[in-house]
C-alpha positions as CSV (number, residue, x, y, z in Angstrom):
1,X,-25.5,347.9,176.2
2,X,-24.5,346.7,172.6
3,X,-21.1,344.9,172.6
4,X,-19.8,342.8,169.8
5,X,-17.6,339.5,170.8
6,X,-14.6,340.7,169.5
7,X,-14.8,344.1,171.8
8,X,-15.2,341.6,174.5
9,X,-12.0,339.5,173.3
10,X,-10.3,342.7,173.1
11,X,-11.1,343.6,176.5
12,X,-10.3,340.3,177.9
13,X,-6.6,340.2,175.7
14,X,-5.9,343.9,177.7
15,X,-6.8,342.4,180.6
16,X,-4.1,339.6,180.1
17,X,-1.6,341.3,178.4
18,X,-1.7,344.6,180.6
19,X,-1.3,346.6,177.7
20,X,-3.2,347.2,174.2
21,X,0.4,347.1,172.7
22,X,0.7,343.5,173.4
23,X,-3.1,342.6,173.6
24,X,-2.7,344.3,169.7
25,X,0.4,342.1,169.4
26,X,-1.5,338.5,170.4
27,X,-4.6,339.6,168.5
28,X,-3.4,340.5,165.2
29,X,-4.4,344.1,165.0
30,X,-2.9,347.2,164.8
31,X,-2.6,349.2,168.0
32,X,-5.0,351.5,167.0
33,X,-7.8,349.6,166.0
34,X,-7.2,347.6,169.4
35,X,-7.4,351.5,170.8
36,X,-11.1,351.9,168.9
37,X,-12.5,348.9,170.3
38,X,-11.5,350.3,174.3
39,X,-13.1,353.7,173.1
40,X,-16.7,351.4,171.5
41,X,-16.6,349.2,174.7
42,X,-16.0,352.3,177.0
43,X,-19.4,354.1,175.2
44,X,-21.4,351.0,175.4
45,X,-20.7,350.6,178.8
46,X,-21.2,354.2,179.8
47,X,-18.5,354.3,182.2
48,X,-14.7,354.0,182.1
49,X,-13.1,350.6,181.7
50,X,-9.7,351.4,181.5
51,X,-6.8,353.5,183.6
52,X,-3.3,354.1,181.8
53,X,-0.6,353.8,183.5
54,X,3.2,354.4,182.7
55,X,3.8,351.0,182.9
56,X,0.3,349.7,181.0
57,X,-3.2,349.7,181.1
58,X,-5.4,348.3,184.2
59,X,-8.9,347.7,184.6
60,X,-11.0,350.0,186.5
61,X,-13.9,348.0,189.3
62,X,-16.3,348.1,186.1
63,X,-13.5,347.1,183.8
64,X,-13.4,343.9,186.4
65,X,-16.9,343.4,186.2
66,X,-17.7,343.9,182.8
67,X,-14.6,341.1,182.4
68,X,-16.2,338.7,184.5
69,X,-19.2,338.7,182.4
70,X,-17.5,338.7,179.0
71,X,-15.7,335.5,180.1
72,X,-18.8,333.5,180.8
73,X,-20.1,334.5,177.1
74,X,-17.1,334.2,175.3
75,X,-17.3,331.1,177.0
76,X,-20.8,330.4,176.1
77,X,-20.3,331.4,172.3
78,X,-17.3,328.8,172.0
79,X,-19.7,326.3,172.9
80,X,-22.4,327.4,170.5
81,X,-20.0,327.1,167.7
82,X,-18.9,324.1,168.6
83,X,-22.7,322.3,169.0
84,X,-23.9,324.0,165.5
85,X,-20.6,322.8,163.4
86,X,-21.5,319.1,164.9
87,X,-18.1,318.3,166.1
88,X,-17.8,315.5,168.0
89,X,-17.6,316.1,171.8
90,X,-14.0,317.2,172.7
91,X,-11.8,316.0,175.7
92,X,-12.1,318.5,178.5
93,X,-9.7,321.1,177.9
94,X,-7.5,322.5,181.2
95,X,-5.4,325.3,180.2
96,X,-2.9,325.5,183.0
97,X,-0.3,328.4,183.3
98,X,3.0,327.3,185.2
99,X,6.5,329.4,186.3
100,X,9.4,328.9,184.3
101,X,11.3,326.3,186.4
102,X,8.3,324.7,187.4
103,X,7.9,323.1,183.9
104,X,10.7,320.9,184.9
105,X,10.1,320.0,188.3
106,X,6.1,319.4,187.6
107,X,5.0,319.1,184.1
108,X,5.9,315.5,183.5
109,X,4.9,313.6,186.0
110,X,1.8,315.6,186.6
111,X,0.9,314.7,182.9
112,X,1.9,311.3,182.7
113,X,-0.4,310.9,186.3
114,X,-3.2,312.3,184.4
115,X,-2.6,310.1,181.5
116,X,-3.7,307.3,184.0
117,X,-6.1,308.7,185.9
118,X,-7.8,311.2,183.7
119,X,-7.4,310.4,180.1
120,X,-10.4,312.4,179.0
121,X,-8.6,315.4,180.2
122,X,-6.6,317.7,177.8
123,X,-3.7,320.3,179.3
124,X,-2.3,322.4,177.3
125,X,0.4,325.0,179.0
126,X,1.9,328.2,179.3
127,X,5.1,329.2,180.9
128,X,5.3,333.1,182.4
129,X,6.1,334.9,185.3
130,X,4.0,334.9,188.2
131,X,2.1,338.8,187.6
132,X,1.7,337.9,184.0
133,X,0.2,334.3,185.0
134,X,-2.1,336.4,187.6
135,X,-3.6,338.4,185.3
136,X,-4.0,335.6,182.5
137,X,-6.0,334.1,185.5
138,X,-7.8,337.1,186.0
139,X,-8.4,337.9,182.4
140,X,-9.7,334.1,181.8
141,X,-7.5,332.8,178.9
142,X,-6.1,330.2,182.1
143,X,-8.2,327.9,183.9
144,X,-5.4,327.0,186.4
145,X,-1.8,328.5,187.1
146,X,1.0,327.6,189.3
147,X,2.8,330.3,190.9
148,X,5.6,330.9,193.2
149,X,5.3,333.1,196.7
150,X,7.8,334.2,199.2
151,X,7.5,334.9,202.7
152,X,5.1,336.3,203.9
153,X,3.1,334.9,201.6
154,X,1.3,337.5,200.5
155,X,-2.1,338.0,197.9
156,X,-0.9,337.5,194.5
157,X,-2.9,340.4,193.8
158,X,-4.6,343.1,195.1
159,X,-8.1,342.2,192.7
160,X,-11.2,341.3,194.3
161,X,-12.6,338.6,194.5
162,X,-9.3,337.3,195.7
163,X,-8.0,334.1,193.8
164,X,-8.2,330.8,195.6
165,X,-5.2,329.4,196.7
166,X,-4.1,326.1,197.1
167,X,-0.3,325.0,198.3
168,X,1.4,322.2,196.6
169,X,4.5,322.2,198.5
170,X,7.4,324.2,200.1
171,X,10.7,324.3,198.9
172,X,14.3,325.7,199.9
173,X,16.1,328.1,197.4
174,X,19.3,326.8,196.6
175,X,22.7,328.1,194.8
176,X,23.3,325.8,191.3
177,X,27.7,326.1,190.7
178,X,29.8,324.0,188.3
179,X,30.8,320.7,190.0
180,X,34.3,321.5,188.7
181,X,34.9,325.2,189.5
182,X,35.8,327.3,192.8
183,X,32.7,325.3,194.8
184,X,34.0,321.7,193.9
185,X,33.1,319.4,196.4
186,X,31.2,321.0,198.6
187,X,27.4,320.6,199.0
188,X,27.1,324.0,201.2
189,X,28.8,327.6,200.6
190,X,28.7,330.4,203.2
191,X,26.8,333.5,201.9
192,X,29.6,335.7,202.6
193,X,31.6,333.8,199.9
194,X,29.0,334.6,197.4
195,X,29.5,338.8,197.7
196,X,31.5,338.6,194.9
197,X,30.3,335.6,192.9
198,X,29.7,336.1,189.1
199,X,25.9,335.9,188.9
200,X,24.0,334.4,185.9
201,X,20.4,336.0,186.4
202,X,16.8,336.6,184.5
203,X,16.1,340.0,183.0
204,X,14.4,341.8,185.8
205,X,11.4,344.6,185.8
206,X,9.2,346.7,187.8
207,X,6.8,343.8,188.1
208,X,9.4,341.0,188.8
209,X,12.0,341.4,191.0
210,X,15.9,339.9,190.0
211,X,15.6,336.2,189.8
212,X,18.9,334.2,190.0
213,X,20.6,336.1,192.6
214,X,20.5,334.8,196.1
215,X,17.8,337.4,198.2
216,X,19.9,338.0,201.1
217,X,23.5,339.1,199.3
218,X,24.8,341.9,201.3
219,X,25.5,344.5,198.3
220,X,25.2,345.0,195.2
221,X,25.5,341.6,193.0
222,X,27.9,341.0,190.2
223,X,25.5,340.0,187.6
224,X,27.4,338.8,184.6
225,X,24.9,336.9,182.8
226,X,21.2,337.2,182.0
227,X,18.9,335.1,179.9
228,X,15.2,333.9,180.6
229,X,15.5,330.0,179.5
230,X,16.7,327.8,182.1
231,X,19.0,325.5,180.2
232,X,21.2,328.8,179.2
233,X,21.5,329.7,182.6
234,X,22.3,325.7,183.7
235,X,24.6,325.1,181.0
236,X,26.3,328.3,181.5
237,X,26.7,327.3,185.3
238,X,28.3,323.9,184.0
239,X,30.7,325.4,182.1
240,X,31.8,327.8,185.2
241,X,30.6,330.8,184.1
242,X,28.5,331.6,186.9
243,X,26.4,330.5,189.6
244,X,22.5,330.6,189.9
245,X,20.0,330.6,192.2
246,X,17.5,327.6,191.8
247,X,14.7,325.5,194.4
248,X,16.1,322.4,195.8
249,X,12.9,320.7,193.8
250,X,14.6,321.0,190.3
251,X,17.5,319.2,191.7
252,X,16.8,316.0,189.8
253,X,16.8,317.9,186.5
254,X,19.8,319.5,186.4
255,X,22.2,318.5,183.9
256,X,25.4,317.0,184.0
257,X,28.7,319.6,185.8
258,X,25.8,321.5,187.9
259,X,25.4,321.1,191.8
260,X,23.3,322.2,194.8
261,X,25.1,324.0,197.2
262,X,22.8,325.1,200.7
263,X,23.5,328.2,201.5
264,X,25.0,328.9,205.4
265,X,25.2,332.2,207.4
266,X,21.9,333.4,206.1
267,X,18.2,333.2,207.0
268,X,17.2,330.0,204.6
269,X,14.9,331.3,201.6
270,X,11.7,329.1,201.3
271,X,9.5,329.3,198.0
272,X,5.8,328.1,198.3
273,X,4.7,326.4,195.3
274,X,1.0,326.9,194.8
275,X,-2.0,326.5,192.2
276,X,-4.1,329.3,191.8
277,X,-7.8,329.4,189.9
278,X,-10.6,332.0,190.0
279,X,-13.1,331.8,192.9
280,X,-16.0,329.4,192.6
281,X,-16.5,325.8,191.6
282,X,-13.7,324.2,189.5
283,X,-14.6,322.5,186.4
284,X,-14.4,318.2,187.4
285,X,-11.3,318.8,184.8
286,X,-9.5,321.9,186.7
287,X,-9.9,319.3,189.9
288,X,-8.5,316.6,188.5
289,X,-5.5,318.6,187.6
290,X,-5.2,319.9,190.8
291,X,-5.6,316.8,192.6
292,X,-2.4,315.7,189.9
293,X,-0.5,318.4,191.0
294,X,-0.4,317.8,195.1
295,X,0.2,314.1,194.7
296,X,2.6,313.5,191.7
């Protein structure tokens, strides 16, 4: 089997990105060329690598395989390159993925604990959505992701070998409303008085379901806002424009005009916060993050 390095990163950028659109997109190459190097690696490897999908591209069992070997010598290459150019040693690199709101509830003092306990350990992060984290994971371009999971709890993914899980902590879904508007007061709303609340949500998708509206509404909500970044949404909520859905975790980091409110009437909504790595040993580095991230 003869395959070149960038074939492998190309494989491993489809992988991630779940589509040779965006792997073309991250890479720097037009679509089709992205296209050729799927067609070389599909010859070299005698077999099919790929399935298209209407919504993407996934990989096939030998797709998977193939992956889990390019990511030890893409790996291994790195390190090559790094030895023969005589750099000096470089701190241990953790590339850690994390959910959107989770950057505020987590990130600083996870990285200000490491600061003191692990100072030869370098994070750099990534904020996405928990499928797209998955298959970054999966793909190998993140060491270490933290996801979100609702009950029941299930796999992230259906890939084999199954990630390996580890909880970090529970925490109830709350609603965020202006401190100033109809809720003003109050730290708990009945969910029948949210039917017709204006909703200020994130842009939903096959893959991810409608984020910002509270699970349980009877009906169909009144979504009047949407936007990805979480100050829009929180600032929007502060000026009354809206109410959102957020975990009583980021509590502490909402700004000024923005309360919790508990919601009554309704089954309470619990998000498991957990950190997810490939199977097999961690890296000293990938542990010391993890053990950051259950006891900040």
């Amino acid at each position: 089997m003869d395959l070149s390095s960038t074939a492998l990163r190309v494989l491993r950028q489809i992988a991630e990105s779940g589509s040779f659109t965006a792997a073309a997109a991250r890479l720097g190459y037009t679509q089709s060329a992205v296209s050729r190097q799927a067609a070389a690696l599909e010859r070299g490897a005698g077999t099919r690598l790929f399935e298209r999908h209407f919504d993407g591209v996934r990989l096939t069992p030998a797709g998977l395989t193939l992956l889990r070997h390019a990511r030890t010598i893409l790996a291994c290459l790195d390190e090559a390159e790094q030895e023969l150019s005589g750099a000096a040693p470089r701190p241990e690199p953790v590339r850690l993925g994390i959910f959107p709101s989770g950057g505020a509830m987590l990130l600083p003092p996870v990285l200000t604990l490491l600061a003191e306990t692990d100072p030869h350990v370098a994070v750099t992060t990534r904020e996405g959505t928990t499928p797209g984290l998955v298959r970054s994971l999966r793909a190998g371009s993140l060491d270490l992701a933290v996801l979100t999971s609702r009950p029941p709890h299930r796999p992230s993914d259906g890939e084999s070998p199954p990630l390996h899980l580890e909880r970090i902590e529970d925490t109830e879904l709350c609603v965020a409303a202006s401190t100033t508007g109809a809720f003003a007061g109050r730290t708990t709303v009945h969910a029948g008085d949210l039917v017709d609340a204006p909703w200020i949500a994130s842009p939903s998708s096959g893959a991810e379901p409608l984020l910002g509206v509270w699970p349980g509404l009877p009906g169909r909500p009144r979504v009047v806002h949407t936007a990805r970044d979480w100050l829009t949404k929180l600032r929007l909520v502060a000026a009354g424009w809206g109410v959102t859905t957020v975990p009583r975790r980021m509590g502490p980091a909402l700004p000024p005009g923005v309360g919790l409110l508990r919601v009554e009437g309704a089954p309470p909504e619990v998000r498991r916060i957990l950190a997810a790595r490939l199977p097999g040993r961690p890296a000293p580095a990938v542990t010391a993050v993890l053990r950051a991230l259950t006891t900040a």
